[in-house]
C-alpha positions in Angstrom: 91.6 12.3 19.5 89.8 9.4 22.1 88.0 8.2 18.8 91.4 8.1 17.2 92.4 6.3 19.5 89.9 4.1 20.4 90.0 2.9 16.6 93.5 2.0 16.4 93.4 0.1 19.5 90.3 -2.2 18.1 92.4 -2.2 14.6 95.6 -3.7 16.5 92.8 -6.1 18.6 91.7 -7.1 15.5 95.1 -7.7 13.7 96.4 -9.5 16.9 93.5 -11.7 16.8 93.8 -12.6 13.4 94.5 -16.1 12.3 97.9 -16.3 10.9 97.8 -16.6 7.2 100.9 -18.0 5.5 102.4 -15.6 2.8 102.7 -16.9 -0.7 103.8 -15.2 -3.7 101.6 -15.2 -6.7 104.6 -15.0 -9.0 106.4 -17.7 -7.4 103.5 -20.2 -8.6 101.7 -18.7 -11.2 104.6 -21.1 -13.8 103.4 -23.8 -12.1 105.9 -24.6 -9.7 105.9 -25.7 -6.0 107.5 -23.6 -3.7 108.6 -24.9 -0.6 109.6 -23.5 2.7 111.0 -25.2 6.0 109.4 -23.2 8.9 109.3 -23.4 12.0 106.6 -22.5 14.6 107.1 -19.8 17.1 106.7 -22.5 19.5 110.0 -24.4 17.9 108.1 -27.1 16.0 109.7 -27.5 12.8 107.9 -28.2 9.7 107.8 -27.4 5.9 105.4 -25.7 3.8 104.3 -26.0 0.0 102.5 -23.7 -2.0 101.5 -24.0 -5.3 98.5 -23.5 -7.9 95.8 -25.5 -9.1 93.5 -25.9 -11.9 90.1 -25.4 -10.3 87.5 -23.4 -7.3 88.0 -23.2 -3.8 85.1 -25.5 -3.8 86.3 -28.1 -5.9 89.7 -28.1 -3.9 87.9 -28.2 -0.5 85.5 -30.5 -1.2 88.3 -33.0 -2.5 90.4 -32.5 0.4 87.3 -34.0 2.5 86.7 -36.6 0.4 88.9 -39.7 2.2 88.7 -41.9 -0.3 90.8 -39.8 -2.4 93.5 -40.1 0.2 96.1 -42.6 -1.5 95.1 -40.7 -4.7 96.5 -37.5 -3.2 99.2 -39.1 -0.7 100.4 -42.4 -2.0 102.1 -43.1 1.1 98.8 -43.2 3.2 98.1 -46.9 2.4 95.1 -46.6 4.4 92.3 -44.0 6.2 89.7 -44.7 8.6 87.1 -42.8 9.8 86.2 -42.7 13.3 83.9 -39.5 13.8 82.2 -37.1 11.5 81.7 -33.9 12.7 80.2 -30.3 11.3 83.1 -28.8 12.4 85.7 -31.3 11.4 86.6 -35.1 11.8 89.0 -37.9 13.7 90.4 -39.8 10.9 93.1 -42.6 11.8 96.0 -43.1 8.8 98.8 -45.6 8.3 101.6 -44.3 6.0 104.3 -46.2 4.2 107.0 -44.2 6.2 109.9 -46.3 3.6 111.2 -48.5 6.1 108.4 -48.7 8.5 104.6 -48.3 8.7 103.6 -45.5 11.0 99.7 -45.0 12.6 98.7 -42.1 13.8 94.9 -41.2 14.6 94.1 -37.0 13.8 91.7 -34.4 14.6 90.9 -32.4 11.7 89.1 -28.7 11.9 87.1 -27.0 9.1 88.4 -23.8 11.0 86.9 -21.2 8.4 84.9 -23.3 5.8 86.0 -23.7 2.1 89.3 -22.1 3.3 91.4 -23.4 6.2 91.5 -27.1 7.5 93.9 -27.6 10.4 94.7 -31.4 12.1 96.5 -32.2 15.2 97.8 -35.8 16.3 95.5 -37.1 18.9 97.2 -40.5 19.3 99.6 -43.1 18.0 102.8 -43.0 16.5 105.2 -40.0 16.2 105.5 -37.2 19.3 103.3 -34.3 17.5 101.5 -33.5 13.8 99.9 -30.2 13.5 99.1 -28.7 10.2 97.0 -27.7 7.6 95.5 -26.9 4.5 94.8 -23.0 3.6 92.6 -22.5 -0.1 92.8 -19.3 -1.3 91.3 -17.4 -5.0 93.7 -16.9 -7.4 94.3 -13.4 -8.9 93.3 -15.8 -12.0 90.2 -17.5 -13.1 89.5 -20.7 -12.3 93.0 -21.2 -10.6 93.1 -21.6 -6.5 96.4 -21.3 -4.4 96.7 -24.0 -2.3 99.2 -23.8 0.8 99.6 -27.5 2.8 101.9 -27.1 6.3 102.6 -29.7 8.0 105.1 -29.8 11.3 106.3 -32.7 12.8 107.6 -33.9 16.1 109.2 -37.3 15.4 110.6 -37.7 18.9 114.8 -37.7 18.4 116.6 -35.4 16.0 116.0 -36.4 12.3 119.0 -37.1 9.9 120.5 -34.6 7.7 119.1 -36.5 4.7 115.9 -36.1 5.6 115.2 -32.8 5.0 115.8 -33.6 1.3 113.8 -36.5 1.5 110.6 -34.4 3.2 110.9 -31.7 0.5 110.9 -34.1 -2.4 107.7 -35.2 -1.0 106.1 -32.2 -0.4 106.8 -31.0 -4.3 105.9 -34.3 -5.4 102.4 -34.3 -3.5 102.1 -30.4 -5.3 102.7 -31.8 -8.3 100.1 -34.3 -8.0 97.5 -32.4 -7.1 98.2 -29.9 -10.0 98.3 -33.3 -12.2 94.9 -34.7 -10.9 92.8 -30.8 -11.1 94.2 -30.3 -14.6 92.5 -33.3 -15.1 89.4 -33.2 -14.0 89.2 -29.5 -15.5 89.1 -30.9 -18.9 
């Protein structure tokens, strides 16, 4: 009975302790579409999440998501990166996006939190109150397919417009949609 107990105690430890994983459905991406969620932390920060499926390893999709030169590639709106530390565990990368009407700067500190797998990033300085987010790779129940989940949650200091919501979905499908575009690609 004490081992019993003992064991379920360590498993609920153990389940507590976990990292959160975000849930995605195969079938809701195995067409090829990008499904997006608005989420929100259980802290209150709000943000949005896209899943979707790409042509293409864990590795390839990892190491491509390091690769900073590839930036405006990925995210056309990030006119420019810049690297200011290199770390084993991560980097401090400074970016200027093309925010439509204005530029905005903000300088992040990315973590390889389980390598090949999970990259998170918060804001360290600049613009904008808070960024948080990240980039989960997981294996496909299909060969040479990875599921690829980017969240991103933003504090933009005053309450957004209505209109923007629409506006941050469209680009979170249309940087899905890019990324299954350019790993089609480079599968062939």
């Amino acid at each position: 009975m004490m081992n019993r107990l003992f064991v379920c105690f360590v498993s609920l430890i153990v389940i507590l302790a976990a990292p959160a994983r975000a849930e995605v459905s195969w079938f809701k991406i195995s067409d090829g579409s990008v499904d997006i969620a608005f989420v929100e932390r259980s802290d209150g920060l709000p943000g949005v999440r896209a899943a979707f499926a790409v042509t293409g390893s864990r590795q390839k999709v990892w190491d491509a998501l390091q690769d900073f030169s590839r930036f405006s590639e990925f995210f056309p709106r990030v006119t420019r990166v810049k690297v200011h530390e290199e770390r084993d565990d991560g980097d401090v990368i400074e970016l200027w996006i093309d925010a439509f009407i204005t530029e905005i700067n903000y300088v992040q500190d990315r973590r390889n939190e389980v390598v090949g797998e999970r990259i998170t990033w918060t804001r360290v300085s600049g613009d904008l109150e808070r960024v948080e987010g990240g980039w989960t790779i997981l294996n496909a129940p299909v060969n040479g397919k990875a599921i690829v989940i980017y969240e991103t949650f933003v504090d933009i200091g005053f309450i957004p417009p209505s209109w923007l919501r629409g506006v941050v979905e469209d680009e979170a499908r249309s940087m899905g949609r890019r990324l299954q575009r350019i790993f089609a690609a480079e599968a062939r």
